[in-house]
TORKOL-4160 file (C-alpha; in steps of 0.2 Angstrom, whole numbers, padded with zeros to 4 digits, m for minus):
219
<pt num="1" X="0018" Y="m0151" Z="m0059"/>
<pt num="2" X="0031" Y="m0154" Z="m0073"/>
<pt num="3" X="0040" Y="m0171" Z="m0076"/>
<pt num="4" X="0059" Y="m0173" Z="m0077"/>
<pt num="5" X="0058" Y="m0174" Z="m0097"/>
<pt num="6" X="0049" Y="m0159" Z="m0098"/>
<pt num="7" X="0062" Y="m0150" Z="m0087"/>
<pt num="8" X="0077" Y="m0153" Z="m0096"/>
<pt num="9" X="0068" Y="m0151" Z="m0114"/>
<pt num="10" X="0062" Y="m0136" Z="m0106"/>
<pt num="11" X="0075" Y="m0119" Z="m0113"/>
<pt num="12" X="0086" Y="m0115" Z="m0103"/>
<pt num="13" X="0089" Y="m0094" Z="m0098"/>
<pt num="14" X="0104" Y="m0094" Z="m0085"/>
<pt num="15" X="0109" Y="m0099" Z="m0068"/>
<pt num="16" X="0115" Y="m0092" Z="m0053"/>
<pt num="17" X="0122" Y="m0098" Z="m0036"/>
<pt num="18" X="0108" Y="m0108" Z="m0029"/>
<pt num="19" X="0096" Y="m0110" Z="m0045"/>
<pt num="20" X="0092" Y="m0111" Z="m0063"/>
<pt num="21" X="0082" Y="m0101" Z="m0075"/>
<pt num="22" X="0069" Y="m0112" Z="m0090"/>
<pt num="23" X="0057" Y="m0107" Z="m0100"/>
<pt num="24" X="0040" Y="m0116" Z="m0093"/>
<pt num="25" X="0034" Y="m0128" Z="m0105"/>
<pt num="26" X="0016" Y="m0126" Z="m0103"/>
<pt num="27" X="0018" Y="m0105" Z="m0105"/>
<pt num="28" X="0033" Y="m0096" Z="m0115"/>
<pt num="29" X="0028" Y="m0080" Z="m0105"/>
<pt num="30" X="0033" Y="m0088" Z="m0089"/>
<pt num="31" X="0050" Y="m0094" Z="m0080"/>
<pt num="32" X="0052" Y="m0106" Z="m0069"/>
<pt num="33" X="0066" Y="m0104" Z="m0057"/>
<pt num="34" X="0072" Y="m0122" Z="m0050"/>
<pt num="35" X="0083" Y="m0127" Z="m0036"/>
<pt num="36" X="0102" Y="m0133" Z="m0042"/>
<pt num="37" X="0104" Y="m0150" Z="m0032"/>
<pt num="38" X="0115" Y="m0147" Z="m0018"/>
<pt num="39" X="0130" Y="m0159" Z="m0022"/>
<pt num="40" X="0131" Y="m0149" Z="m0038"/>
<pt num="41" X="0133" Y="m0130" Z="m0031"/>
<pt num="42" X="0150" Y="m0122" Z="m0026"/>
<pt num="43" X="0153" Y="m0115" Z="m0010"/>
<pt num="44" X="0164" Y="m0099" Z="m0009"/>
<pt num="45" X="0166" Y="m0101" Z="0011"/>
<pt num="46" X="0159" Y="m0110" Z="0025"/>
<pt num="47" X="0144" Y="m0098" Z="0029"/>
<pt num="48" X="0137" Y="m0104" Z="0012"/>
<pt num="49" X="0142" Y="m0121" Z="0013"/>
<pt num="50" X="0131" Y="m0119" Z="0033"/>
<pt num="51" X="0116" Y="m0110" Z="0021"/>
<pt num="52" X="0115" Y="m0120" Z="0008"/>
<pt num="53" X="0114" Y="m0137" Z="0019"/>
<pt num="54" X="0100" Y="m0127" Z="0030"/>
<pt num="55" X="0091" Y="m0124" Z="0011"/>
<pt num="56" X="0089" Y="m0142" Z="0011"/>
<pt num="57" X="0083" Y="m0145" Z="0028"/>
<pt num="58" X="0075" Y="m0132" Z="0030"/>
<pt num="59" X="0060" Y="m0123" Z="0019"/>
<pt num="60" X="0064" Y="m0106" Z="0027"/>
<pt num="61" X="0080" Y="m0106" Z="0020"/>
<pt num="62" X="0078" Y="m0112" Z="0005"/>
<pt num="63" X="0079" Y="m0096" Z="m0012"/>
<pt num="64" X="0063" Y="m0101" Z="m0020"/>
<pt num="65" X="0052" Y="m0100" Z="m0003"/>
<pt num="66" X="0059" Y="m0084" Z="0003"/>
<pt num="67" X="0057" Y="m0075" Z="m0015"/>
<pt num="68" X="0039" Y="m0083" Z="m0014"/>
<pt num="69" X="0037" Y="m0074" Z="0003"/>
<pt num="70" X="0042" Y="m0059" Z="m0002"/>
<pt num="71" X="0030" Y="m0058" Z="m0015"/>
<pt num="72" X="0015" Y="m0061" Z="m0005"/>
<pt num="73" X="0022" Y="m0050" Z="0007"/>
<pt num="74" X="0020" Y="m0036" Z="m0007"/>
<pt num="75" X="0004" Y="m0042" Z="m0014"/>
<pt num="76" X="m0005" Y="m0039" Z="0005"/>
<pt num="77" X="0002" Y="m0020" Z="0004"/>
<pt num="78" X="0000" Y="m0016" Z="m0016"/>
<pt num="79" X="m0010" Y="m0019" Z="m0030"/>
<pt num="80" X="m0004" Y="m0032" Z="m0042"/>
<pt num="81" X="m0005" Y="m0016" Z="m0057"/>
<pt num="82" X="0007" Y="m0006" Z="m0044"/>
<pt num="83" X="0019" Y="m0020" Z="m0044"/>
<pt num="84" X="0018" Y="m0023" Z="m0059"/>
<pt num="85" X="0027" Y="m0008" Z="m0063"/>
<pt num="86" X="0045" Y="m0014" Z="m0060"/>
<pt num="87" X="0045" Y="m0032" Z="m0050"/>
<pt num="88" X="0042" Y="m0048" Z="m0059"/>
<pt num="89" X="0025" Y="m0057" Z="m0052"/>
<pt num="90" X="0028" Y="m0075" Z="m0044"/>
<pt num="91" X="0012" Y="m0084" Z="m0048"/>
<pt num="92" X="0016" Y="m0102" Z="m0039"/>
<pt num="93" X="0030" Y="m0113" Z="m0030"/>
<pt num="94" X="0029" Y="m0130" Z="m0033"/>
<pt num="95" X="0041" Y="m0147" Z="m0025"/>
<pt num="96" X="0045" Y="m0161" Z="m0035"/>
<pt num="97" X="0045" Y="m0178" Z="m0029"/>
<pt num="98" X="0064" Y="m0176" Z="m0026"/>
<pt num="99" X="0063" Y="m0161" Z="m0016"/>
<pt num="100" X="0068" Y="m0148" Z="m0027"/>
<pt num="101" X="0057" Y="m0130" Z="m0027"/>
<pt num="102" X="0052" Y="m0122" Z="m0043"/>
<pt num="103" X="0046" Y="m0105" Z="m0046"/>
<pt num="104" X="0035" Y="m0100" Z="m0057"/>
<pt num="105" X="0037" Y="m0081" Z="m0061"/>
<pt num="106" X="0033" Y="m0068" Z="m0074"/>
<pt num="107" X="0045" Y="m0070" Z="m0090"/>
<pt num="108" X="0049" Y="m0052" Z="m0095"/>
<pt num="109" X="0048" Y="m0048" Z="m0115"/>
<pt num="110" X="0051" Y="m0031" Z="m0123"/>
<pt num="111" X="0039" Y="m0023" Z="m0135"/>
<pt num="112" X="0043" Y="m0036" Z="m0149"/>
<pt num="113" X="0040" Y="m0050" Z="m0138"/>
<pt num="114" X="0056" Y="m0055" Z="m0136"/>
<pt num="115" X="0065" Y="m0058" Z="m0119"/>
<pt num="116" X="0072" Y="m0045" Z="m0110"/>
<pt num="117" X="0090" Y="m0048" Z="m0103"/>
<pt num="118" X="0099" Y="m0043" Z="m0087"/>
<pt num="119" X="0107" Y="m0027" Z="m0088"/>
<pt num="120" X="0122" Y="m0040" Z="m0083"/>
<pt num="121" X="0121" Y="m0049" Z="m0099"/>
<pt num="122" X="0120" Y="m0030" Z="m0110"/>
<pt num="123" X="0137" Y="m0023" Z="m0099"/>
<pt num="124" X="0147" Y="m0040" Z="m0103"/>
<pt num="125" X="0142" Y="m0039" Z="m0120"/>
<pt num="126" X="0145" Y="m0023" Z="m0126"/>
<pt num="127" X="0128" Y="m0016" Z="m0125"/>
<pt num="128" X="0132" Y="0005" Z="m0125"/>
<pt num="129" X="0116" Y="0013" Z="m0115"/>
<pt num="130" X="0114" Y="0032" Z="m0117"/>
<pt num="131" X="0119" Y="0036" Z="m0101"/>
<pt num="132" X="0107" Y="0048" Z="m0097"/>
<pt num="133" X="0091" Y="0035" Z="m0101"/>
<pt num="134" X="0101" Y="0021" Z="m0092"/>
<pt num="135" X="0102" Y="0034" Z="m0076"/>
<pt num="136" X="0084" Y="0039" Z="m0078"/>
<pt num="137" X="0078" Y="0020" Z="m0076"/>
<pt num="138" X="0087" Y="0017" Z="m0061"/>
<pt num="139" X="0083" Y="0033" Z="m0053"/>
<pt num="140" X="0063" Y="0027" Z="m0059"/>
<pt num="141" X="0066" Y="0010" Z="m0051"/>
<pt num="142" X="0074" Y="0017" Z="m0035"/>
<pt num="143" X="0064" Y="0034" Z="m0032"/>
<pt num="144" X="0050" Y="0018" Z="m0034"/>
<pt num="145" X="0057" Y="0008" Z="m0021"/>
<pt num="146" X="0062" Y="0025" Z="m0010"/>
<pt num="147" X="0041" Y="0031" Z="m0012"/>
<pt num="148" X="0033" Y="0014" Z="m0008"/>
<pt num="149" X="0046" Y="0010" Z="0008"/>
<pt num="150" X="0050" Y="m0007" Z="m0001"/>
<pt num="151" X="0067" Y="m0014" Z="0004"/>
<pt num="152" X="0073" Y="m0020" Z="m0012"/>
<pt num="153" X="0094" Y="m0017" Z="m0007"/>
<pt num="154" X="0100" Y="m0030" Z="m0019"/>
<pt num="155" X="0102" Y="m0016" Z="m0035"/>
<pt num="156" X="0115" Y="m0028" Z="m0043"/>
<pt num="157" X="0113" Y="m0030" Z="m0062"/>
<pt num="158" X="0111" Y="m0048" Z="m0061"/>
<pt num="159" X="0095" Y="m0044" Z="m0053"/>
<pt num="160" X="0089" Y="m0030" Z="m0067"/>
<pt num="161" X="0083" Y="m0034" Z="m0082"/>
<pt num="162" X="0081" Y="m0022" Z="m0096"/>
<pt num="163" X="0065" Y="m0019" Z="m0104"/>
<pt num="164" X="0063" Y="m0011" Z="m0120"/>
<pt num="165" X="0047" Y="m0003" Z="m0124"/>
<pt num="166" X="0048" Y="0008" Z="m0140"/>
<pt num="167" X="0058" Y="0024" Z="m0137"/>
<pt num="168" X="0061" Y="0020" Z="m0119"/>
<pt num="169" X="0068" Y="0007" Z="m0105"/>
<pt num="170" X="0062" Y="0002" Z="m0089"/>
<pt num="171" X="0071" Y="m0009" Z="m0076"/>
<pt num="172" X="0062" Y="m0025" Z="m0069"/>
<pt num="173" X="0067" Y="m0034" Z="m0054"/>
<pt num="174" X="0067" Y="m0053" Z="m0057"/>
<pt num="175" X="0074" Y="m0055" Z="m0039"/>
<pt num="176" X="0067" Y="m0049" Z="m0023"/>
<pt num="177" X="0072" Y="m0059" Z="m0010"/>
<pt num="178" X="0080" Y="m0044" Z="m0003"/>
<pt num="179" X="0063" Y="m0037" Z="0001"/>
<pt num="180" X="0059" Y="m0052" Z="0014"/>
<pt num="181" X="0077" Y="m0056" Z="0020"/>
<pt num="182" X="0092" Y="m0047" Z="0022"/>
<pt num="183" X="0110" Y="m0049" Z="0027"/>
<pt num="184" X="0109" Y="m0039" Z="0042"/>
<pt num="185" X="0114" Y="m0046" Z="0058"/>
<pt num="186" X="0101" Y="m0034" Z="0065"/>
<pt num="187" X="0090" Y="m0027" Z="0052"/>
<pt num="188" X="0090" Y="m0009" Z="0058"/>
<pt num="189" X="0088" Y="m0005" Z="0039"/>
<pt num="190" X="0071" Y="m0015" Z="0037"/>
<pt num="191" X="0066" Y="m0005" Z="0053"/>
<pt num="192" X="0068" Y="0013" Z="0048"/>
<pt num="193" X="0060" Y="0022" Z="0033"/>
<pt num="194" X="0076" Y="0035" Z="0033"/>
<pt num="195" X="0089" Y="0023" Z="0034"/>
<pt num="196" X="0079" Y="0012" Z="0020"/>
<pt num="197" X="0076" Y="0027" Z="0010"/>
<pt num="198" X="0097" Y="0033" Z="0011"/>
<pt num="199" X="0104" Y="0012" Z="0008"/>
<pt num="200" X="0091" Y="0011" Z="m0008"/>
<pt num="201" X="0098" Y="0028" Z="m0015"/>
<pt num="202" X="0116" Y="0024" Z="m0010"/>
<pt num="203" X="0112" Y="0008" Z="m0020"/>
<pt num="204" X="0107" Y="0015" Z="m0034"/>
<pt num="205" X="0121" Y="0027" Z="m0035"/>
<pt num="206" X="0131" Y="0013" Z="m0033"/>
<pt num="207" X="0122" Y="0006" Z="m0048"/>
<pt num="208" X="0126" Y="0018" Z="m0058"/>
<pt num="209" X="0142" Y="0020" Z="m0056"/>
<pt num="210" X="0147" Y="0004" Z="m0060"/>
<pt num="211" X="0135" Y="0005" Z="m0076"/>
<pt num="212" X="0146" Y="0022" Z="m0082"/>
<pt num="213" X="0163" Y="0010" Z="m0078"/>
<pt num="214" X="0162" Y="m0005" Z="m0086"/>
<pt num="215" X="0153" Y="0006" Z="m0102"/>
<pt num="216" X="0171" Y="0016" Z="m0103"/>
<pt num="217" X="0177" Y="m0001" Z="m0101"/>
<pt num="218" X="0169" Y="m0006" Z="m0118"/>
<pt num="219" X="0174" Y="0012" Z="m0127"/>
């Protein structure tokens, strides 16, 4: 369990919706992933206002629990080395006395040990890939995804991060709570291999278009 001092001492990564990103104090190869307090997260529409209220009442809704599920889920069908490959380990979830659910996951560092970023963070700064090894990596991560039948539909570069290693590049996923729970009213896609397999490679194509725009964007 970590105090409060040694959470905001703690350095900071990034933040999404529903949770920020520290370095762990106690290991600087993993991340801990920690619930934003309710009163301070905005609310695009009323779905997620009705979401992030259940998050708080209850564990099943909560980010950190599902992305915790979803991991042991994979762990009972694959070895730890296979997923390894291109998923991001989750070791523990912890609650503080206030409530709040922190992750503790797998802190992805290229080659010279410094930390990999979202392929986000490269396209709104600039970074120019060569298209052809940027394409390769997603087709890797997804032909991955396709082989296995995992349902990882959330192939947003928010999600990715880009790891360097050497002469080469290899997506991570450092979010899979896509994997365990989807948006589908009725998951018809979690049901069938086939319409698994087709939404991951439309994913990925999608990915890769928009990867090729906002580049020329940059030229």
């Amino acid at each position: 369990m970590f105090s409060s001092v040694e959470l905001e001492g703690a350095e900071f990564l990034g933040a999404g919706a529903n949770r920020y990103c520290v370095i762990s104090p106690n290991d600087d190869n993993v991340c801990l992933k920690i619930d934003i307090p309710i009163a301070q997260r905005q609310c695009k529409n009323w779905r997620q206002a009705i979401k992030r209220h259940l998050s708080k009442e209850i564990i099943q809704f909560n980010e950190n629990y599902i992305e915790w599920m979803a991991y042991k889920k994979l762990t009972n069908r694959f070895s730890q080395v296979e997923l390894d490959q291109f998923i991001a380990g989750c070791f523990d979830l912890h609650k503080t006395p206030d409530g709040q659910l922190i992750l503790a996951c797998q802190l992805i560092r290229n080659a010279d040990h410094s930390i990999a970023l979202s392929l986000d963070h490269h396209l709104k700064n600039g970074t120019v890939f060569d298209l052809v090894q940027i394409n390769q990596a997603v087709d890797e991560l997804s032909e991955w995804l396709v082989r296995h039948s995992i349902p990882l539909f959330d192939l947003n570069s928010g999600n990715l991060v880009v790891q360097y290693n050497k002469k080469s590049i290899r997506l991570m996923c450092i979010d899979i709570k896509s994997t365990y729970k989807g948006k589908e009213i009725i998951p018809i896609s979690y049901w069938s291999k086939k319409i698994m397999q087709k939404k991951i490679r439309r994913r990925s194509e999608r990915l890769k278009k928009t990867i090729q725009l906002r580049m020329n964007k940059v030229l």
